[in-house]
ZADREN-716036 format. One line per field, with one value per atom (N, C-alpha, C, O): residue number from 1; residue in three letters; x negated, y negated, z negated. Coordinates in steps of 0.001 Angstrom, whole numbers. Example, Ala and Ser with C-alpha at 12.3 -4.5 7.8 and 13.67 -1.06 7.14 Angstrom:
2
nr	[1 | 1 | 1 | 1 | 2 | 2 | 2 | 2] $
rest	[ALA | ALA | ALA | ALA | SER | SER | SER | SER] $
xx	[-13190 | -12300 | -13200 | -14236 | -12850 | -13670 | -12900 | -13409] $
yy	[5690 | 4500 | 3300 | 3319 | 2250 | 1060 | -30 | -1138] $
zz	[-7800 | -7800 | -7800 | -8465 | -7080 | -7140 | -7870 | -8039] $
This chain:
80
nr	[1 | 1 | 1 | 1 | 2 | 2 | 2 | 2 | 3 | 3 | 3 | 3 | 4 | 4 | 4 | 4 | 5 | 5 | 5 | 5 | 6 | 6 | 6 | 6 | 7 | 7 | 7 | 7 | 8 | 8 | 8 | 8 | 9 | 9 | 9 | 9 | 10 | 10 | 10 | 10 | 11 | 11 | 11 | 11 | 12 | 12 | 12 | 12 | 13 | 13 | 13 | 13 | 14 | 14 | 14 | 14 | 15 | 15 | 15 | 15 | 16 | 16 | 16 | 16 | 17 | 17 | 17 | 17 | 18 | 18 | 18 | 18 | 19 | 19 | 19 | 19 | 20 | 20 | 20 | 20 | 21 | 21 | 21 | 21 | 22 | 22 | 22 | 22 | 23 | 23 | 23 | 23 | 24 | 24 | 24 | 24 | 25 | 25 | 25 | 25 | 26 | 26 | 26 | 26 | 27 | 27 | 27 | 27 | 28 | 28 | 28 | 28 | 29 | 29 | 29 | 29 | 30 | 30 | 30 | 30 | 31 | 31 | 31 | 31 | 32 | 32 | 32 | 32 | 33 | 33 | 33 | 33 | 34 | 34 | 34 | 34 | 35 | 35 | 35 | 35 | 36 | 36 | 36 | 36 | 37 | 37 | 37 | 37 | 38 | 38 | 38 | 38 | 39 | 39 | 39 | 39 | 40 | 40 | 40 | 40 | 41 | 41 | 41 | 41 | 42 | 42 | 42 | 42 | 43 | 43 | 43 | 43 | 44 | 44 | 44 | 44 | 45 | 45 | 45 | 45 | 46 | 46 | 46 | 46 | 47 | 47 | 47 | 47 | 48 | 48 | 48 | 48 | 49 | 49 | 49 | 49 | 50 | 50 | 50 | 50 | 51 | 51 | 51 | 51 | 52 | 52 | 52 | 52 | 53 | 53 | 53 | 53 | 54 | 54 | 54 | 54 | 55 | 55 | 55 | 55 | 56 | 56 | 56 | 56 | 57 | 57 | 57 | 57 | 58 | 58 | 58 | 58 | 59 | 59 | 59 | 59 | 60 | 60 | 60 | 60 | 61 | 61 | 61 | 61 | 62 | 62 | 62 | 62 | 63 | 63 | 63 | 63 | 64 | 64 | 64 | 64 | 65 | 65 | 65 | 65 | 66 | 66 | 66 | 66 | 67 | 67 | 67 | 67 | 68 | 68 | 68 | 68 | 69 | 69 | 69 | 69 | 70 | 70 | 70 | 70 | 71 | 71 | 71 | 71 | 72 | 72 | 72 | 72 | 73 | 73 | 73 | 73 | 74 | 74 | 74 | 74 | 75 | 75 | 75 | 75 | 76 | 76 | 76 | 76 | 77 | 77 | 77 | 77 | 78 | 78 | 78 | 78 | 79 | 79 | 79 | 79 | 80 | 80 | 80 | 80] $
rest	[UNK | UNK | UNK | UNK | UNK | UNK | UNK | UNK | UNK | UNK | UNK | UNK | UNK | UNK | UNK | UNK | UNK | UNK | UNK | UNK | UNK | UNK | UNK | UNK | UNK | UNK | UNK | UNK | UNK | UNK | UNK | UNK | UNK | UNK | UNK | UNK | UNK | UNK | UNK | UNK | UNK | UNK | UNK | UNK | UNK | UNK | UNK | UNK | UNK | UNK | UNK | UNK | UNK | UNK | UNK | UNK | UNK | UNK | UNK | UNK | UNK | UNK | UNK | UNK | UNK | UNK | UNK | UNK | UNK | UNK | UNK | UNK | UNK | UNK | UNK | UNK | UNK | UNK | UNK | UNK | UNK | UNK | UNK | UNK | UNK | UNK | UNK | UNK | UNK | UNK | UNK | UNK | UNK | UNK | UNK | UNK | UNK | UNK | UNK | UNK | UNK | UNK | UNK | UNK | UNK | UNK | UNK | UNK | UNK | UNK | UNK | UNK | UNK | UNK | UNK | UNK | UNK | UNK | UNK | UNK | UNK | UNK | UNK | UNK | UNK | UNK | UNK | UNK | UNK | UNK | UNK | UNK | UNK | UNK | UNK | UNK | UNK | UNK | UNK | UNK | UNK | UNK | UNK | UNK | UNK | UNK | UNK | UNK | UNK | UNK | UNK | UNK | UNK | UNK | UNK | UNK | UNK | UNK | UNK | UNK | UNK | UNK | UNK | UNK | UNK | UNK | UNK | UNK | UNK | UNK | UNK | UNK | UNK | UNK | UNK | UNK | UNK | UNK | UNK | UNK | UNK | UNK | UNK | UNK | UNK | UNK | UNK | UNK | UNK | UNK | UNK | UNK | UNK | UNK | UNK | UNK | UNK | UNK | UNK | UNK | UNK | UNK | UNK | UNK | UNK | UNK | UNK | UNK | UNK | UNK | UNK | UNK | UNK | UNK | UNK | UNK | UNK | UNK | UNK | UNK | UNK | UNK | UNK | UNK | UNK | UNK | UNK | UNK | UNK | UNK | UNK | UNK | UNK | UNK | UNK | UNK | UNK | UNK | UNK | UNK | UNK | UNK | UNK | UNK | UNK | UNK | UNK | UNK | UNK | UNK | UNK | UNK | UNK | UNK | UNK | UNK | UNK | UNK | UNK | UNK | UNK | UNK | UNK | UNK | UNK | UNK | UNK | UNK | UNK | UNK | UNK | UNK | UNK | UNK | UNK | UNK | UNK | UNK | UNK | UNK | UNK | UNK | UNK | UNK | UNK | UNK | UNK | UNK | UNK | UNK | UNK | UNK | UNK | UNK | UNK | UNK | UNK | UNK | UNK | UNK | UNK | UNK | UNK | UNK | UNK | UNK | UNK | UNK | UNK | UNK | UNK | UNK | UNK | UNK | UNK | UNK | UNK | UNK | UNK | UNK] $
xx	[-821 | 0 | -866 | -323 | -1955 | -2785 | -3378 | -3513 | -3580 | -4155 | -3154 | -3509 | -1465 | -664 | -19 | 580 | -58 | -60 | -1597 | -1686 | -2611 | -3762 | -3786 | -4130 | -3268 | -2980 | -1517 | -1218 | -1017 | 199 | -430 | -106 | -1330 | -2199 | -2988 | -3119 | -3410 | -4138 | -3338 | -3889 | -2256 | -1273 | -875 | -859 | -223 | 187 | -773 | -390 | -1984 | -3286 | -3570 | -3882 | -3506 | -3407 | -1885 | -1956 | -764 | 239 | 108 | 144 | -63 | -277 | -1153 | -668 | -2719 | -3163 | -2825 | -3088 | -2335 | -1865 | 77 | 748 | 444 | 2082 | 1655 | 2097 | 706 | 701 | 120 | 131 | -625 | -1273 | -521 | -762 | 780 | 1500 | 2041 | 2446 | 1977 | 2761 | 4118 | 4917 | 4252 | 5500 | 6306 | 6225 | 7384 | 8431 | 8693 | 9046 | 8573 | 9273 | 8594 | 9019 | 7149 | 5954 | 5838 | 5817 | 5758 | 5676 | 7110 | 6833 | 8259 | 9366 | 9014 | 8911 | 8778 | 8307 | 7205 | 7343 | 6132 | 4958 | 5438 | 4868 | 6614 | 7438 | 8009 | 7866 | 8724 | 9878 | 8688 | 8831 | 7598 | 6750 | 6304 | 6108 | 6060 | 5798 | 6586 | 6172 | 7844 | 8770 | 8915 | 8731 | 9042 | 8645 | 8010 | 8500 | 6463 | 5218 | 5950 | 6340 | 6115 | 6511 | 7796 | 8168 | 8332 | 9550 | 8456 | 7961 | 8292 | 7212 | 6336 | 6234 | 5340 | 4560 | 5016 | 4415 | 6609 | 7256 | 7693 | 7351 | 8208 | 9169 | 7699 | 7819 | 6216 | 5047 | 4549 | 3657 | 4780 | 4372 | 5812 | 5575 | 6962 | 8079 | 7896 | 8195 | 7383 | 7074 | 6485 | 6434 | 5254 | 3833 | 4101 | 3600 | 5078 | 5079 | 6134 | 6009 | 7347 | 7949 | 6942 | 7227 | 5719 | 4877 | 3937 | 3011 | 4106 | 2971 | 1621 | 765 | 1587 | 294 | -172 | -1312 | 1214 | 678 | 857 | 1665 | 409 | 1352 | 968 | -169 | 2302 | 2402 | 2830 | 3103 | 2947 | 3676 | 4097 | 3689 | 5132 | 6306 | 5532 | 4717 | 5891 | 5124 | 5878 | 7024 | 5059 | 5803 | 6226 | 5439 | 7278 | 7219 | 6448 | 6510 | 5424 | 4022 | 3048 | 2503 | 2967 | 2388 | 3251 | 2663 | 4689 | 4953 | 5051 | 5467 | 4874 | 4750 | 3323 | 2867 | 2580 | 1086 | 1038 | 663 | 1345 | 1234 | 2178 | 1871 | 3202 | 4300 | 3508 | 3378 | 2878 | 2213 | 771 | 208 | 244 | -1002 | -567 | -896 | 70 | 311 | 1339 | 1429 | 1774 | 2673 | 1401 | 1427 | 184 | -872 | -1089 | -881 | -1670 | -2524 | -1543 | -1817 | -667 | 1019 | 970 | 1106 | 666 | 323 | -902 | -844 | -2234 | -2847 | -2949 | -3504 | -2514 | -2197 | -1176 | -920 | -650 | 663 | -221 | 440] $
yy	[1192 | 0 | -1257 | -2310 | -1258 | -2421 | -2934 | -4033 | -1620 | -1808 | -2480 | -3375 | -2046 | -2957 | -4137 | -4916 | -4304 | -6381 | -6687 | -7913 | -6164 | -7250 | -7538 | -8670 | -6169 | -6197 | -7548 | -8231 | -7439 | -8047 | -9674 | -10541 | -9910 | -11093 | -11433 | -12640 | -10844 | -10816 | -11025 | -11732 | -10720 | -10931 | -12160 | -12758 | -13015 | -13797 | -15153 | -16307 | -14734 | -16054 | -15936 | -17040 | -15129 | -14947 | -15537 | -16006 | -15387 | -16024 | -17372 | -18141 | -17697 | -19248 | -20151 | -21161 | -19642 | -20143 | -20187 | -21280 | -19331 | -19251 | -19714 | -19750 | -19933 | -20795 | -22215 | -22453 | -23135 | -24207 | -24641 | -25814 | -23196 | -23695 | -23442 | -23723 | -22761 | -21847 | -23370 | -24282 | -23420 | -24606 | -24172 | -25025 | -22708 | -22253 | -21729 | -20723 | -22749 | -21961 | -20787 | -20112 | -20314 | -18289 | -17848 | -17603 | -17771 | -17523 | -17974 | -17195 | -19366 | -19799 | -18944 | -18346 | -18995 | -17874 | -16831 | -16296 | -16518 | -14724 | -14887 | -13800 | -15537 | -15577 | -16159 | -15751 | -17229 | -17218 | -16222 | -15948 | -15469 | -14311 | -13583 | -13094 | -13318 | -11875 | -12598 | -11748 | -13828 | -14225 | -14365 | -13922 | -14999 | -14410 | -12440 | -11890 | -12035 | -10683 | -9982 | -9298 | -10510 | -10354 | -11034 | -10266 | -12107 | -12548 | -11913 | -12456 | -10841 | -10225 | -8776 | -8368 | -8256 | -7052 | -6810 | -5872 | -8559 | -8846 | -8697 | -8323 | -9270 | -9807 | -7928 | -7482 | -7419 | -5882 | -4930 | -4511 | -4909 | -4226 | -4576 | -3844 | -6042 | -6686 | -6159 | -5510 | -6240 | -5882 | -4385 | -4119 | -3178 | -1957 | -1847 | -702 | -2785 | -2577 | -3059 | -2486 | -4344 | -4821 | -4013 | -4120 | -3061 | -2416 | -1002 | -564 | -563 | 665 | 296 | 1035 | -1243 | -1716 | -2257 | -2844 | -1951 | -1665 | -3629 | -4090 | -4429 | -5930 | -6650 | -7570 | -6547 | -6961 | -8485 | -8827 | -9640 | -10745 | -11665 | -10918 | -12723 | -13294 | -14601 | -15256 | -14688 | -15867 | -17196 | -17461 | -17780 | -18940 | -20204 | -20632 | -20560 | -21722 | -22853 | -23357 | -23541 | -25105 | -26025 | -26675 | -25933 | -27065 | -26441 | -26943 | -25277 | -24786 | -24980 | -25154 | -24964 | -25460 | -26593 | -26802 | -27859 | -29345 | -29652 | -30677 | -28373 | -28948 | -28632 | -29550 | -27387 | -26960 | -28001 | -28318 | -28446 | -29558 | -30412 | -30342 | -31111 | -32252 | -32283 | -33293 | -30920 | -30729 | -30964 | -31861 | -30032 | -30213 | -31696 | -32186 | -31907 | -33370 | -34326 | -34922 | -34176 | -35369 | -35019 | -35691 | -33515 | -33183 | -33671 | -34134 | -33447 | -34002 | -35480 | -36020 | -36118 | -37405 | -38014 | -39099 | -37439 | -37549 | -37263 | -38125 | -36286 | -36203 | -36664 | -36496 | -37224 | -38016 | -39870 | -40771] $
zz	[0 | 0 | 0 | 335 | -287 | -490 | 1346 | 1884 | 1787 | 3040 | 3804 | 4571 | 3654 | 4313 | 3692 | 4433 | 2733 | 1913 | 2685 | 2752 | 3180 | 3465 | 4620 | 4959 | 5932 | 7122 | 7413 | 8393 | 6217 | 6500 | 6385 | 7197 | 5297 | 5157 | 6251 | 6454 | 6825 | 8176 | 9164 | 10008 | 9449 | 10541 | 10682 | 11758 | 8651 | 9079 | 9134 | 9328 | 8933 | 8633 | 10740 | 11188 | 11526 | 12612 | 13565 | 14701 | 12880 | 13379 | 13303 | 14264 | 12013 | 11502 | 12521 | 13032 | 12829 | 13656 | 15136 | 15639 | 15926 | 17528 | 17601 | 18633 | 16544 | 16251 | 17086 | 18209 | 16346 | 16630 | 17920 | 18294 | 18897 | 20174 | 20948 | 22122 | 20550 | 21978 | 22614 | 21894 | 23751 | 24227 | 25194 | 25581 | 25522 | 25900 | 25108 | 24403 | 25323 | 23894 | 24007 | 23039 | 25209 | 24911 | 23764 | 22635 | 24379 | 23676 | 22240 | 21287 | 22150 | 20760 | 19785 | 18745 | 20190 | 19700 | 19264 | 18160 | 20633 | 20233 | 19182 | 18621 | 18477 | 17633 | 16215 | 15203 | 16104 | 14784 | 14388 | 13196 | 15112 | 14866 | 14522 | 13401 | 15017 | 14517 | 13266 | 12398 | 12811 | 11772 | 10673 | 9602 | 10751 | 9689 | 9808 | 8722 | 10315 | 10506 | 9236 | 8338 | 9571 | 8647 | 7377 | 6498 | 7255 | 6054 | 5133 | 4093 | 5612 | 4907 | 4777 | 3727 | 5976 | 5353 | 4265 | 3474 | 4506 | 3305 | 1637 | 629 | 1954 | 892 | 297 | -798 | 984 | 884 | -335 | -1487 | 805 | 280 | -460 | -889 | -1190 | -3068 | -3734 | -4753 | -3495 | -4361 | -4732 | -5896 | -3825 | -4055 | -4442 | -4892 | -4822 | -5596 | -7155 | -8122 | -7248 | -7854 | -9219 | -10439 | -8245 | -8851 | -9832 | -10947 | -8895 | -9588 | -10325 | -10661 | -10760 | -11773 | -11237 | -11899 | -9908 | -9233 | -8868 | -8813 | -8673 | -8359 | -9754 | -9627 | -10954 | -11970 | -11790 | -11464 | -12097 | -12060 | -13324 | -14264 | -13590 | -14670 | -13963 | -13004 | -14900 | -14553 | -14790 | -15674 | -14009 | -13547 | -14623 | -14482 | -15510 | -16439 | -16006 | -15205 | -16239 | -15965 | -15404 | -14360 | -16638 | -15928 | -14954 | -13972 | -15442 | -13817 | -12557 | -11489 | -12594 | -11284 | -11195 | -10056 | -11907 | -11363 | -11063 | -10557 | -11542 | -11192 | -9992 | -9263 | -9344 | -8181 | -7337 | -6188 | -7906 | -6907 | -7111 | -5889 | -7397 | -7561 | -6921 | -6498 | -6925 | -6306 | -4401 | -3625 | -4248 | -2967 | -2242 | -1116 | -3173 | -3228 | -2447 | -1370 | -3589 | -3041 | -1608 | -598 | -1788 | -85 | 1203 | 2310 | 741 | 1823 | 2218 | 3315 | 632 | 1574 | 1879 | 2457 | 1551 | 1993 | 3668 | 4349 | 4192 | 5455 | 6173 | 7366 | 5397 | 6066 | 6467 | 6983] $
């Protein structure tokens, strides 16, 4: 299961980059759809892992999520 969460990591760090060059929409279509794709697969092969103990996680507190909203808040406008 690990080999396919990393393949699945690999797919979508590979979608991510060739999304933004496609300049024909068929094409660019067809490369989102395989990317939400990856991104429900990805999501399905941590819930099975996560169910056998094997990804263990913890609940993400409050201030850890305004730090993270706030972290990426800046980089957002920094590029804006």
């Amino acid at each position: 299961m690990e080999d396919l969460l990393s393949q699945e990591k690999f797919l979508l760090s590979g979608y991510s980059t060739f999304i933004p060059e496609a300049s024909c929409p068929n094409l660019r279509q067809i490369l989102v759809d395989n990317f939400n794709g990856c991104v429900q697969n990805q999501y399905t092969v941590f819930e099975e892992m996560d169910k056998l103990g094997w990804y263990p996680t913890k609940e993400a507190q409050q201030p850890d999520v305004q730090m993270a909203r706030q972290k990426f808040e800046q980089l957002k406008g920094q590029l804006g």
